[in-house]
C-alpha positions in Angstrom: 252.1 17.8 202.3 254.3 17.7 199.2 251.5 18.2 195.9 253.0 16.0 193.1 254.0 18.7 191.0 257.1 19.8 193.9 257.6 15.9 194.2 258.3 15.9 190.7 260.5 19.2 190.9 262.2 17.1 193.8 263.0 14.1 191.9 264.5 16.6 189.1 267.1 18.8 191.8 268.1 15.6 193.0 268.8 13.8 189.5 270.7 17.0 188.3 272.6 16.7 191.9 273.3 13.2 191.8 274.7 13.7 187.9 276.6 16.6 188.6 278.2 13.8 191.8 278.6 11.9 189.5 276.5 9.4 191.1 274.9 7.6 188.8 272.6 5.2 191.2 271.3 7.5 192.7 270.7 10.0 189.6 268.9 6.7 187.7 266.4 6.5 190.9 265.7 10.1 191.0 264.5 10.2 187.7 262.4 7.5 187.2 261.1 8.9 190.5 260.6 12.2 188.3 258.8 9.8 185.4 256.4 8.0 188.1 255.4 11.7 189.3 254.9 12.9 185.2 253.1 9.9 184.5 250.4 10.4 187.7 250.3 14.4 186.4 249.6 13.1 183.2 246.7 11.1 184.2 245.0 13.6 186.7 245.0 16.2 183.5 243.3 16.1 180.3 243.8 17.4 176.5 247.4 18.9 176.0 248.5 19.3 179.0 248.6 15.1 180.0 250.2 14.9 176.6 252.8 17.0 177.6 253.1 14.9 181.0 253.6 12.1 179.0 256.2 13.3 176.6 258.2 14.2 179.8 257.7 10.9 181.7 259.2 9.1 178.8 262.3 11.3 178.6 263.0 11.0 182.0 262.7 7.0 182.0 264.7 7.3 178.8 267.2 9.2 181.4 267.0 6.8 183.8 268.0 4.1 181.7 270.8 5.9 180.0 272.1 6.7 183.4 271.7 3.2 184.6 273.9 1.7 181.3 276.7 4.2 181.8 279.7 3.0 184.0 279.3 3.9 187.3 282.8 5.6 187.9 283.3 7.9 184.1 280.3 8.2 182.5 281.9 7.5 179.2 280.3 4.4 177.7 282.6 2.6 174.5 285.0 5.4 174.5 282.2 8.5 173.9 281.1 10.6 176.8 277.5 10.0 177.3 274.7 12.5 177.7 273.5 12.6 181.0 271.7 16.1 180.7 268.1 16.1 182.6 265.2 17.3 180.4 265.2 20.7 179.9 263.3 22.8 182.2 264.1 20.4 184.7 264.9 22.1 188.7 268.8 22.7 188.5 268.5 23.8 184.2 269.3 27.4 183.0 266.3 29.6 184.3 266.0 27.5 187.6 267.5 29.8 189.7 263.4 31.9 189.7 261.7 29.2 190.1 259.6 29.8 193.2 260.8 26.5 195.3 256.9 26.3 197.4 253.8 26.0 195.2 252.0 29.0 196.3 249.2 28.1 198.6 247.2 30.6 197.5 243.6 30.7 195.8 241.3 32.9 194.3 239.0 32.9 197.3 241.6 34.5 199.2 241.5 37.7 196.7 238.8 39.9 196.8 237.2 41.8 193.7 239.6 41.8 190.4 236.6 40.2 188.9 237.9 41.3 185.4 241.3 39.6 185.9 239.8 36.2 187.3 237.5 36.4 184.1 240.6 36.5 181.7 242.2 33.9 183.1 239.2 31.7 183.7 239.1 32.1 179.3 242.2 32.1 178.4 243.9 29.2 181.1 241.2 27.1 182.8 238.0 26.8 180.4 240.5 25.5 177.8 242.4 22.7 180.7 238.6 22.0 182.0 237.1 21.7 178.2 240.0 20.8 175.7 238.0 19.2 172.8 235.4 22.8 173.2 238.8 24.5 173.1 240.1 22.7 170.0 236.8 22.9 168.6 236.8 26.8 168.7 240.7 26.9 167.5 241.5 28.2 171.1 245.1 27.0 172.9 245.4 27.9 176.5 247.9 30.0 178.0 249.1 33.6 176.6 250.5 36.9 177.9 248.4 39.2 180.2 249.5 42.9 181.4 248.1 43.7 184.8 249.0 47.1 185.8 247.8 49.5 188.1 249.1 51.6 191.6 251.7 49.6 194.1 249.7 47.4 196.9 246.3 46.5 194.6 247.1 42.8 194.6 249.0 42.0 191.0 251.8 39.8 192.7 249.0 38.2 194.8 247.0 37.5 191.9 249.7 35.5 190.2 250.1 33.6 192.9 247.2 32.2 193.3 246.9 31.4 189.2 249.6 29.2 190.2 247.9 27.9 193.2 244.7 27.1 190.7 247.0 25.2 188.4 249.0 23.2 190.5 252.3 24.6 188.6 255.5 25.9 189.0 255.2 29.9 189.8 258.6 31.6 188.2 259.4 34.8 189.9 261.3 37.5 188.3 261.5 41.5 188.4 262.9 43.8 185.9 266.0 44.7 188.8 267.1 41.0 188.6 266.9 40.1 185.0 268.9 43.1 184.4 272.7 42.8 184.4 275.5 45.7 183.6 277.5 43.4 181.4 276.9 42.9 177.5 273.9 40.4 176.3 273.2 39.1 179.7 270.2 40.6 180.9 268.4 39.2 177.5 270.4 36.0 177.6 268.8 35.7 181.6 265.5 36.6 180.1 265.7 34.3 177.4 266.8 31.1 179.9 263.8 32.4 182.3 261.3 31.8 179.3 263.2 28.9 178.1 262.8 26.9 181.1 259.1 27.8 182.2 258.4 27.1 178.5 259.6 23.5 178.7 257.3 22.7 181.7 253.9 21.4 180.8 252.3 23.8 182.7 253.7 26.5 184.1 253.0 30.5 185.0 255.8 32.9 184.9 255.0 36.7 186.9 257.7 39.6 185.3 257.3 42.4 188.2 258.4 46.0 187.4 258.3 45.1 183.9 258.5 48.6 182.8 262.3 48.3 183.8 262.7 45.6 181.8 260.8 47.1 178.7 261.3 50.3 178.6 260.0 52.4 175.9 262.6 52.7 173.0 263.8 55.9 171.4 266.1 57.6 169.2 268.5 57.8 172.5 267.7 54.6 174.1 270.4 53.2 175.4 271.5 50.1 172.9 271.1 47.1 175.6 267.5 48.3 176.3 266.6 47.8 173.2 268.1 44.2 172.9 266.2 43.4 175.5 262.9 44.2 174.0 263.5 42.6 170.9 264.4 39.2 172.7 261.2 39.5 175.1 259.1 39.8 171.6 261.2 37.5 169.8 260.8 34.9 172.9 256.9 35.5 173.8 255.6 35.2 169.8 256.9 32.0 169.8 255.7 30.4 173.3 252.1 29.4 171.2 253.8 27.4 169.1 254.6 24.7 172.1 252.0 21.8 173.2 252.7 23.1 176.8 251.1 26.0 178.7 252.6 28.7 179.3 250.9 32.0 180.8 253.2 35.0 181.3 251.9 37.7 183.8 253.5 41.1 183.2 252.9 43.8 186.0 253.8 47.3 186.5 252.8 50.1 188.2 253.7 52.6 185.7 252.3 51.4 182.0 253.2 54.2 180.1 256.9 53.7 180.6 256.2 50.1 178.5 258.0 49.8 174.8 254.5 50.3 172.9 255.7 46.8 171.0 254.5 44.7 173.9 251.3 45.9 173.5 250.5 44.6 170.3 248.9 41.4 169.7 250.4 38.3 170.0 252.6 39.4 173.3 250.1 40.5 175.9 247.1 39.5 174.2 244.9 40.7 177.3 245.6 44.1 179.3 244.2 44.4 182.9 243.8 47.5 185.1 244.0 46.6 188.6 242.7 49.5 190.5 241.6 50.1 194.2 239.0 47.3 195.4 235.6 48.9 195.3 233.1 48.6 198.1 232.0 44.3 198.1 236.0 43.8 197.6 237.0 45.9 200.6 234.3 44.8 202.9 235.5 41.0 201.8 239.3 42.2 202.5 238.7 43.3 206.0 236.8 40.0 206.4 239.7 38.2 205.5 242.4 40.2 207.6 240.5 39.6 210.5 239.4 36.0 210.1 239.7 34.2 213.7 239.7 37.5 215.5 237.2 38.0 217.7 235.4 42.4 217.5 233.1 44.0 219.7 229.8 44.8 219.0 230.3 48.3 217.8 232.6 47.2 215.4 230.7 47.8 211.8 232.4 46.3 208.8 230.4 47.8 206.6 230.8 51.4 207.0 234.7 50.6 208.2 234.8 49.8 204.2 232.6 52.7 202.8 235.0 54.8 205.0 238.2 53.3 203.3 237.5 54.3 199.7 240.7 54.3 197.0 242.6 51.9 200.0 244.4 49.4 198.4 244.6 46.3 199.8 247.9 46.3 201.6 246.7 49.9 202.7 243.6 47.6 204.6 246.1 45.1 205.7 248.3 47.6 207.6 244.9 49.0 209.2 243.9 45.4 210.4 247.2 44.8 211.8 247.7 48.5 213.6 244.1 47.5 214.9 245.6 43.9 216.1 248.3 45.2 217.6 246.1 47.9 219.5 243.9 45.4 220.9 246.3 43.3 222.1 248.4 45.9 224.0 245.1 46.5 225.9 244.3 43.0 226.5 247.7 42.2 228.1 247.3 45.3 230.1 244.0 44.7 231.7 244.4 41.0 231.5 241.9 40.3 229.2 241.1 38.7 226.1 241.9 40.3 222.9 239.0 42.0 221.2 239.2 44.7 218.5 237.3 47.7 219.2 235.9 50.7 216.4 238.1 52.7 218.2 241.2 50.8 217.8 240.6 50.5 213.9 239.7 54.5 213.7 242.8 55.2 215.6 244.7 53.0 213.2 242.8 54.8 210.4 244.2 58.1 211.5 248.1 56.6 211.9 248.1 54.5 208.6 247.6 57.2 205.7 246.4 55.6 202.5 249.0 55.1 199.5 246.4 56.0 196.7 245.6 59.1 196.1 243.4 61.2 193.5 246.5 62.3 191.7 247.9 58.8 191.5 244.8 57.5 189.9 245.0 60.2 187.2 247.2 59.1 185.3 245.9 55.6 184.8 242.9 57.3 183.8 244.9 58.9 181.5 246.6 56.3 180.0 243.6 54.0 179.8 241.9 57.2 177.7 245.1 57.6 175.4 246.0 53.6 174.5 242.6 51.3 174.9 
């Protein structure tokens, strides 16, 4: 089932479609379709986020009624083209082409530990949408930048998923390898339109993966398009506060000290999260989830399966659950049974499925958390 939020984005594709058709009927349905979703957002929300809503329901039913006095066969009404642009931000705009298409059907309960980065975005995102007059009160606007960095497979891309799962918004997707282009001012004019277009959503959460290629540090022999890049990225995230709508940029990277030291300061990303391996709780609640509907024997011990995984990441624990699946069911068809996982089928996987983190890959984030906070 559609949530009203991808009916809204649905309405919006097929109003940019229909204009770009040039057919106008159609285009005028679609988006006073778009305003009747915008209108039911804005009442299911509260503070500034329904008056953002509301804004855009009236400038897509002043769309629709634009669309609906222009001829049907030019466009052109008294002699002057008329503007039949959707509202910026809208599916089909400049930036568009990240925009994750499926609301991510993801939620916090599905990610264990990372209490820190749940707490940051509980304070700086959802107390302010839950309590906007305590928010105002304090002088507080939701939304903001937040760096989560760490070693590969720890659960940064899954975490910003499911922020956009909380929020019921649109979930822009972009690494550092595709904003990047070869050709003059286009990897910051594609970062600008990214930023442009989550920024005119009411609510929305934009995730930058591999931002260290994106931002890379600048120095006296940095090459000249690197460095244009980071001053539009600042340039672009001061300014997102000044916008009634929220905004929440997620930065992640596996390698932090590669960052510009700019996008550090205050004012970009405001909160800086290490995501490290899950400790004990978290990997005990990991396996739980991996093997949720399959039945284990007896001598199967959860517990001590996650004491004996210490520093595996999460995908690490993942790739151990599914060696141990696949295991179990080899047997079962075998011997024509059913499929139970054994201890021995997750110690053999243990032994085929080395971790990824290491001692000397944590070092350095040790390091670098000693040297900058």
């Amino acid at each position: 089932m559609q949530s009203m939020t991808e009916k809204k984005q649905a309405f919006e594709a097929a109003c940019a479609a229909a204009v770009k058709a040039r057919n106008f009927a159609e285009a005028a349905k679609a988006a006073s379709g778009a305003a009747d979703c915008a209108e039911i957002l804005a009442s299911r929300t509260t503070g500034m986020v329904s008056e953002a809503y509301a804004k855009e329901a009236r400038s897509w039913r002043d769309l629709a009624k634009k669309i609906s006095a222009a001829p049907q066969g030019g466009g052109r009404q008294g002699g002057r083209p008329t503007c039949l642009t959707p509202p910026c931000g809208a599916a089909g705009a400049d930036g568009g082409e990240w925009l994750v298409a499926e609301k991510p059907n993801i939620t916090f309960d599905d990610i264990a530990g990372m209490e820190d980065a749940k707490r940051v975005i509980d304070e700086m995102v959802l107390y302010p949408m839950q309590s906007p007059e305590k928010a105002r009160a304090l002088g507080l606007n939701p939304g903001g930048g937040v760096l989560l960095f760490g070693p590969p497979g720890t659960g940064k891309t899954m975490l910003g998923k499911a922020i956009a799962g909380a929020l019921d918004a649109p979930f822009y997707y972009a690494s550092g390898a595709d904003l990047r282009s070869k050709w003059y001012g286009e990897s910051e004019q594609r970062l600008s339109q990214l930023l442009k277009a989550a920024k005119a959503q009411p609510v929305a959460v934009v995730f930058l993966d591999e931002i260290e290629s994106l931002l890379p540090k600048r120095t006296e022999g940095s090459h000249a398009a690197d460095n244009r890049v980071v001053t539009q990225f600042l340039a672009d995230l001061g300014g997102f506060t000044d916008s009634p709508n929220l905004l929440l940029v997620l930065g992640a990277t596996n390698k932090p000290w590669d960052i510009d030291e700019a996008v550090f300061r205050t004012g970009r990303f405001d909160e800086k999260v290490y995501i490290g391996p899950p400790d004990l709780a978290a990997r005990e609640k990991i396996l739980e989830l991996n093997l949720k509907g399959a039945q284990t024997a007896a001598d199967v011990d959860l517990p001590a399966l996650a004491a004996a995984m210490e520093n595996a990441s999460g995908s690490d624990m993942a790739a151990v659950v599914s060696a141990a699946k696949r295991a179990a069911l080899g047997r079962a068809i075998r011997m024509d049974a059913d499929p139970i996982l054994t201890a021995a089928d997750f110690e053999d996987a243990r032994r085929r499925i080395p971790l990824s983190i290491t001692c000397e890959i944590l070092a350095p984030y040790k390091d670098f958390m000693a040297r900058r906070f």
